[in-house]
C-alpha positions in Angstrom: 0.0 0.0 0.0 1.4 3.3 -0.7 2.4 5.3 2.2 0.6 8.8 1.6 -2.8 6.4 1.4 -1.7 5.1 4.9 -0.9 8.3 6.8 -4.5 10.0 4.8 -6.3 6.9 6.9 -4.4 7.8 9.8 -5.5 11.4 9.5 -8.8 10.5 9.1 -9.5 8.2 12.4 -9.3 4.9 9.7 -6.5 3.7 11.2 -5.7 4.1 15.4 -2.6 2.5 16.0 0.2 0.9 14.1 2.2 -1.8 15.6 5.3 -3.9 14.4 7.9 -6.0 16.0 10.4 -3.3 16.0 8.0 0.1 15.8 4.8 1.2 16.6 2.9 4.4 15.6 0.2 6.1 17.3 -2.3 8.7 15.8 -0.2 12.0 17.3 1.7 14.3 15.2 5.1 12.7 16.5 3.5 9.4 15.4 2.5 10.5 11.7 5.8 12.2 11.6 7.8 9.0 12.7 5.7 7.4 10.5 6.7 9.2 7.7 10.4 8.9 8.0 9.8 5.0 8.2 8.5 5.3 4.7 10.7 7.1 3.9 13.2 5.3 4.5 12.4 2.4 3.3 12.2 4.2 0.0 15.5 5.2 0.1 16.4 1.4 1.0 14.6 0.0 -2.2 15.6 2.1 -4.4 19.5 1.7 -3.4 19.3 -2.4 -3.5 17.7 -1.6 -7.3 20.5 0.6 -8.1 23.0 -1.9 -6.6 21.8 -4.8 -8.3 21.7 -3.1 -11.7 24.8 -2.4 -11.4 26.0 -5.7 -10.6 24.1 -6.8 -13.6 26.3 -4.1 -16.0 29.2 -5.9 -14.3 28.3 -9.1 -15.0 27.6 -8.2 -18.9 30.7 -6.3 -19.4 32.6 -9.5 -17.9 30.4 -11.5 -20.3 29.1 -13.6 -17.6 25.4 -15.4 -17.8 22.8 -13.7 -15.7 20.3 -16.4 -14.5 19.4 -20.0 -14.2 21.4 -22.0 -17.8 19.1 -22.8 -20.9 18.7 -26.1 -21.9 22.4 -27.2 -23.2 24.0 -25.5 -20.4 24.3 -26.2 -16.8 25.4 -23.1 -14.0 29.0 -23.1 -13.0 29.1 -22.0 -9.1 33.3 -21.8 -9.2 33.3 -19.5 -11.8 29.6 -18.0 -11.7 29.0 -18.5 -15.4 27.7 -21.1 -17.4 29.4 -24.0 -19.0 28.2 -26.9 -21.6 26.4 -29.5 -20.4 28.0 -33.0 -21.3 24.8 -34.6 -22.8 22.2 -31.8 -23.4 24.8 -29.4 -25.5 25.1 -32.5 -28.1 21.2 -32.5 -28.3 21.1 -28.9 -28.9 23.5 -29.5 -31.5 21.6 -32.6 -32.9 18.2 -30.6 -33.0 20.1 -28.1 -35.1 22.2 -30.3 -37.5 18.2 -32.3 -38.6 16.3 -28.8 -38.7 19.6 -27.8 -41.0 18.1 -30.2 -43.2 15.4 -29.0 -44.5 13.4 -32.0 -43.5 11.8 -31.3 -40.2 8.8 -29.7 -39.5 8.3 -28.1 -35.4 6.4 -31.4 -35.0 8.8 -34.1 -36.3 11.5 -32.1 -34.5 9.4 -32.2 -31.4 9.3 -36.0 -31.8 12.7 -36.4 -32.4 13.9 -35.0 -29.2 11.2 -36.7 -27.0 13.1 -40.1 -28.5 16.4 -38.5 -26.8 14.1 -37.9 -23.9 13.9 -34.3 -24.1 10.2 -34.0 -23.3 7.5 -31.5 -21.3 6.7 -31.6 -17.6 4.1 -33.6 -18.9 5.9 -36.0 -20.2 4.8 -34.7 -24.1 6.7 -33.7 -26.9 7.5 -29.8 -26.8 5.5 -27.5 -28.2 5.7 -25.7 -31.1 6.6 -22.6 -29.4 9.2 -24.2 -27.4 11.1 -25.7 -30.3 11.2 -22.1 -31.9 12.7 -20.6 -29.0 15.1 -23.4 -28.7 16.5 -23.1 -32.5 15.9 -19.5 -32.6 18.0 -19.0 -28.9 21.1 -16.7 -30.0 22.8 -17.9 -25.9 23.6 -21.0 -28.3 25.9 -18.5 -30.2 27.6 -17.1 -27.0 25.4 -14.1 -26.3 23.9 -12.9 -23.2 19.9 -11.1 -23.1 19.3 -8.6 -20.7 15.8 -6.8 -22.1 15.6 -6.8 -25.2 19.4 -6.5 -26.2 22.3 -8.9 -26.6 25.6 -8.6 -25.6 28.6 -10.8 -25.9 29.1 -13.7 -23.8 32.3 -15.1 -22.1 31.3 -18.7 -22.6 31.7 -21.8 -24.7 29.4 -21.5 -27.8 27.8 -24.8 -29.0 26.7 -24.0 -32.7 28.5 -22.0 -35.3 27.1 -18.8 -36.7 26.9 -20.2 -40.7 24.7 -23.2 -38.8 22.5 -20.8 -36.8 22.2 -18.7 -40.1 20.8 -21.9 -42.0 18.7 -22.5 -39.5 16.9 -19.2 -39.5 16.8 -19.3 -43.0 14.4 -22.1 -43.6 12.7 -20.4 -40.8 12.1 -17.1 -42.4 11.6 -18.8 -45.4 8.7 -21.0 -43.8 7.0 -17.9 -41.9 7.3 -15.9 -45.0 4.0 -14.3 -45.5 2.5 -15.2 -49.0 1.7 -12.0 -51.1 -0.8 -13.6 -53.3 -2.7 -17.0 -52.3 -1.3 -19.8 -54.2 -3.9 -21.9 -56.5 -1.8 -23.9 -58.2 0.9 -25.9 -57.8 3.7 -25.2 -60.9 6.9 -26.5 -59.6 9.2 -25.4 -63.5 7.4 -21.8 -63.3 10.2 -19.4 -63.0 12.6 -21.0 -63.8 12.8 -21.4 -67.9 12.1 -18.9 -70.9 11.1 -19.5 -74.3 13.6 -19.7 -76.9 12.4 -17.8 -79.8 11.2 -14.8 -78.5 12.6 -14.7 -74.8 9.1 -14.2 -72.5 9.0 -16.9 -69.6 7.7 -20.1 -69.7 4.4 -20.4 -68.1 2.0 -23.0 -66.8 -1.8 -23.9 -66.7 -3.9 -27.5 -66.2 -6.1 -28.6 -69.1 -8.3 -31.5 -69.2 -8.1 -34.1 -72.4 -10.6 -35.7 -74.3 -10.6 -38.3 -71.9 -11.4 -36.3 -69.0 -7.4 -36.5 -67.7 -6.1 -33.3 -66.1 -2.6 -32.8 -66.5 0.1 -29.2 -66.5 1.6 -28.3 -69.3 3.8 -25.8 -69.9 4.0 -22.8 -72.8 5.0 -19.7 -73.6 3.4 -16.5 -72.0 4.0 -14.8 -75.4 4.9 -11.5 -73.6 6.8 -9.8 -75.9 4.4 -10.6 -79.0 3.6 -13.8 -80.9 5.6 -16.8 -80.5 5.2 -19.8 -82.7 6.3 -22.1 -80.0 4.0 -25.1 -78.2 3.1 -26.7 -75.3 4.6 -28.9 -73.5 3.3 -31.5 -71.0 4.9 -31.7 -67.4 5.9 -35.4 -67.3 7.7 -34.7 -70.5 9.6 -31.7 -69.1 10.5 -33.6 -66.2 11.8 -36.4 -67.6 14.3 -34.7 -70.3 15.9 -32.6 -66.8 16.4 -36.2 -65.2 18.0 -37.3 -68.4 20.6 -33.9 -68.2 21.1 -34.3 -64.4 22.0 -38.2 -65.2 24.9 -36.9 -67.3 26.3 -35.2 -64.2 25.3 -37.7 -61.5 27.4 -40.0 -59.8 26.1 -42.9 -57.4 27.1 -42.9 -53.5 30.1 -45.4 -54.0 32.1 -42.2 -56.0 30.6 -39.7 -53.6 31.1 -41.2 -50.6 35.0 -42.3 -51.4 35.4 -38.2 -52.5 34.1 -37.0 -49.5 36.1 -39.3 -47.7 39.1 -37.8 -49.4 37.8 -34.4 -48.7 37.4 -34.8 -45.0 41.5 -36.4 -44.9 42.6 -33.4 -47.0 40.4 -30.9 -44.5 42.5 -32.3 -41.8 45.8 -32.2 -42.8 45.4 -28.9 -44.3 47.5 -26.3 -41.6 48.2 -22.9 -43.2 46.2 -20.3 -43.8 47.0 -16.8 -45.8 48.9 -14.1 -44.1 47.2 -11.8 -46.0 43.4 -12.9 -46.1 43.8 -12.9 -41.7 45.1 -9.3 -41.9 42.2 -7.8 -44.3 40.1 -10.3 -42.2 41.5 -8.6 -38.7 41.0 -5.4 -40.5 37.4 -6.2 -41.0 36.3 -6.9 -37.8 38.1 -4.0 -36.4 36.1 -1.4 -38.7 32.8 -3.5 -37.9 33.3 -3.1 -34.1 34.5 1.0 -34.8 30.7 1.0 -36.4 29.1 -0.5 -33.2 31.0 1.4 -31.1 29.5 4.6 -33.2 26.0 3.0 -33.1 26.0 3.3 -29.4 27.4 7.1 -29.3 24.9 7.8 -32.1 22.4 6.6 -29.5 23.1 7.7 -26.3 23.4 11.3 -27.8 19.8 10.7 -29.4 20.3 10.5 -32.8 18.5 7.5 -34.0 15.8 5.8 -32.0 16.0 2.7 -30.1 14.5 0.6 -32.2 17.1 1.4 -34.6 19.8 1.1 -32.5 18.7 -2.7 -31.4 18.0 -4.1 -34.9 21.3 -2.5 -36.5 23.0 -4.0 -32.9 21.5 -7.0 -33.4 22.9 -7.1 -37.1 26.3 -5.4 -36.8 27.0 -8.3 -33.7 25.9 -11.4 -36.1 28.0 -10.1 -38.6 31.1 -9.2 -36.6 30.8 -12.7 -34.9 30.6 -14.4 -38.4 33.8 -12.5 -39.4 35.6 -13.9 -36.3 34.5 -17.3 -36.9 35.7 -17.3 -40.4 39.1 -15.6 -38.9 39.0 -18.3 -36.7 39.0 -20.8 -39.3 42.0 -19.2 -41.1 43.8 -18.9 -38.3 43.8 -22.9 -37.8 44.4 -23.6 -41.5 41.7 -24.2 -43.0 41.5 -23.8 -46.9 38.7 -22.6 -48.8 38.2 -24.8 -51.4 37.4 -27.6 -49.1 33.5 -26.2 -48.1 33.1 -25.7 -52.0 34.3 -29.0 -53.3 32.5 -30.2 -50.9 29.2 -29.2 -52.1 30.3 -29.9 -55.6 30.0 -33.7 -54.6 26.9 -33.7 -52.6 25.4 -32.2 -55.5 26.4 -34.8 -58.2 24.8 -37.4 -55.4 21.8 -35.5 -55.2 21.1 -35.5 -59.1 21.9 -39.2 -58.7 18.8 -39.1 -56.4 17.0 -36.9 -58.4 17.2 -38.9 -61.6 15.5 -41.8 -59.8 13.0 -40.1 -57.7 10.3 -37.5 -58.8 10.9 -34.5 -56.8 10.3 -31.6 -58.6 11.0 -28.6 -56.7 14.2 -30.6 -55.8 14.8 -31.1 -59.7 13.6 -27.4 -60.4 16.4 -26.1 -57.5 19.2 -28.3 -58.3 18.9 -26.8 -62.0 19.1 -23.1 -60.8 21.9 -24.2 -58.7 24.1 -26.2 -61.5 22.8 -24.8 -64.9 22.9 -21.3 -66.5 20.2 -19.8 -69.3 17.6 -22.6 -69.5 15.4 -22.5 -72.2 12.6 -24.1 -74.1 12.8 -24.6 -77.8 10.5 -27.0 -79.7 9.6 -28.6 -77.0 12.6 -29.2 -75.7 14.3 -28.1 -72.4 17.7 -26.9 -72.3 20.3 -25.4 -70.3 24.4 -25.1 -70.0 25.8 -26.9 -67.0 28.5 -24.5 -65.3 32.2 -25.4 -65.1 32.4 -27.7 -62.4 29.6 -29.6 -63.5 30.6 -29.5 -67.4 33.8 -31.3 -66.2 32.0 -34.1 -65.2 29.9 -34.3 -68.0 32.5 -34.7 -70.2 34.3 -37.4 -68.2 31.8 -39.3 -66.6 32.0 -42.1 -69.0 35.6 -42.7 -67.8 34.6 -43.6 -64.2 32.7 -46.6 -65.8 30.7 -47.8 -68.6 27.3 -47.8 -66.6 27.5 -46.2 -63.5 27.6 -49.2 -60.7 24.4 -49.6 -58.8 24.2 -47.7 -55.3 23.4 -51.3 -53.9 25.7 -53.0 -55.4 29.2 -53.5 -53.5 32.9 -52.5 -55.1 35.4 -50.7 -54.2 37.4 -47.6 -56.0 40.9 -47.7 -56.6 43.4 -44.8 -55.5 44.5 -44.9 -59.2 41.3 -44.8 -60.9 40.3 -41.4 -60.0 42.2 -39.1 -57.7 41.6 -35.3 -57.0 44.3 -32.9 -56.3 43.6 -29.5 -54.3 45.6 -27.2 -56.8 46.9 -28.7 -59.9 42.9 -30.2 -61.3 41.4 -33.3 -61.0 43.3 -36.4 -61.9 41.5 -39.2 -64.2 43.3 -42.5 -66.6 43.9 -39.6 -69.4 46.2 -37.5 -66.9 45.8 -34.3 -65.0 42.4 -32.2 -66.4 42.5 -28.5 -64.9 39.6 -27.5 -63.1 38.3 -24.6 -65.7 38.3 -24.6 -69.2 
């Protein structure tokens, strides 16, 4: 109750006497006054343990340290009053962010998935939906403290990298991404090819047959003027695309005995470019001279607070993705190796592609490997890029029928054999990587 409320009642006969372990009050001018001074200081006591204990809490940011009880992953350490990982639920953390990585999960499957590791609800139930978002949307799993609604840096052990907390949040925006126009139809090749003869996009439609058979065909949307070009049908289209990703598709015995190379070559890889650390180093410093500008720009008033928090927000993701790529430098890694990497996994996945209808898969894997795709005479067409042009051409050296994936053999060191600079290595000699 406030105090002006107590000493009115006081004043008027409400109250007769007030009496406390330590203090009691009586109705008299010497009691009202005595009374006041009480509250008053009491006042003075509350607001100085407020004051103190913000700022202990500016302390304990500026020395990075964690404020409260440890999110899941994480368990309080009392020696040095921070947080530290926790031995099994950080690699669960890190699980449920490798399989949402993927592409596959929805917040339900995920849900599922960790209840099977027995991360479950008071209840006993899989989490909710809301809980899994603020698990894989939780930037303390980055190394970054929350006091309101800003984030500071943290002085603890991080268990995700940035680039995997970056794809996470991608197939998150790209899931909550509000539709600007209701979707009727579902065209998986719109978009991505024009017509050859006069250049307009391709576009798509369903028609019904004589027979009563709906089908999707494809044709030009004859936006620059009349075209002379016709349809074509969607399980046409679809099958000439598997038939050009089968020229640069190779089964999981050739992948998986590449990436295994890969991985060895990652490992024994030690040095790093002087130069790419310094420009690096040089980087970070300029991006930490703008956050440290941000902040005066604030405090003097010359942007608003919500300003200030989402540029902070952005300016620290960026800066710590710049130190984690200096980091990488710093212990040798080499930038090809993320790159050839992918190269592989995609020649597996048009391996799966050519045997499996997926056709926004398809449609994405050729915007990924392919450049100016057409459709001419009811054909499609498009030029594979370099990388993927090179194994075109030799493909037909690996084998005369690419093995089955089921079927077991094993690949000789002097059948195929990549090397990190000079090209790739094949039975005609060394190939270089460009043409």
């Amino acid at each position: 109750m406030d105090g002006g409320r107590v000493v009115y009642a006081v004043d008027q006969k409400k109250i007769v006497s007030l009496r406390f372990p330590t203090f009691w009050f009586e109705p008299t001018p010497q009691g009202l006054f005595m009374l006041q001074v009480a509250f008053g200081q009491s006042k003075y006591y509350s607001d100085n343990l407020a004051e103190n204990i913000k700022r202990g809490i500016r302390q304990k940011l500026r020395r990075g340290e964690w404020l409260n009880l440890a999110p899941f992953g994480y368990m309080n350490d009392p020696v040095k009053r921070n947080i530290a990982p926790h031995p099994t639920e950080a690699r669960i953390v890190q699980l449920a962010f490798d399989e949402y990585a993927k592409g596959t999960h929805t917040f339900l499957s995920l849900g599922a998935f960790l209840a099977e590791l027995g991360v479950v609800s008071r209840n006993g139930t899989p989490l909710a939906k809301a809980s899994i978002k603020r698990l894989i949307t939780n930037r303390a799993y980055l190394g970054f403290v929350k006091h309101g609604k800003e984030w500071f840096d943290g002085n603890f052990e991080p268990l995700i990298s940035p680039a995997l907390f970056e794809a996470v949040q991608k197939i998150l925006l790209a899931r909550e991404r509000p539709r600007k126009r209701k979707m009727k139809h579902d065209f998986p090749f719109t978009g991505l090819f024009r017509c050859g003869e006069c250049g307009s996009m391709i576009s798509a439609q369903w028609t019904t047959n004589r027979h009563g058979t709906k089908y999707r065909y494809y044709r030009c949307s004859k936006k620059r003027g009349r075209c002379s070009q016709s349809y074509i049908q969607e399980k046409t289209l679809a099958k000439q695309l598997r038939a050009r990703l089968q020229t640069i598709s190779l089964c999981d015995h050739y992948t998986d005995w590449m990436l295994g190379k890969v991985k060895e070559w990652e490992h024994e890889e030690v040095s790093a470019s002087h130069s790419e650390i310094q420009n690096l180093s040089a980087t970070i410093k300029a991006s930490e001279a703008r956050l440290e500008k941000l902040v005066s720009m604030y405090l003097d008033g010359d942007v608003t607070k919500e300003i200030y928090l989402r540029k902070k927000d952005e300016s620290m993701r960026a800066t710590l993705a710049l130190r984690e790529k200096l980091k990488d430098l710093e212990s040798g890694r080499n930038q090809w190796v993320e790159p050839l990497r992918e190269w592989i996994l995609d020649t597996k996945q048009a391996d799966f592609l050519v045997e499996h209808e997926d056709l926004h898969q398809t449609k994405r894997l050729v915007q990924k490997i392919g450049t100016n795709p057409i459709v001419r005479d009811k054909s499609a067409r498009f030029s594979l890029s370099t990388p993927f042009r090179f194994v075109a051409e030799r493909r037909h050296l690996l084998s005369s029928s690419a093995p089955s994936a089921h079927r077991s053999f094993s690949l000789s060191d002097s059948e195929v054999s990549i090397c990190g600079e000079a090209g790739i290595r094949t039975l005609e000699g060394v190939s270089p990587l460009t043409h």
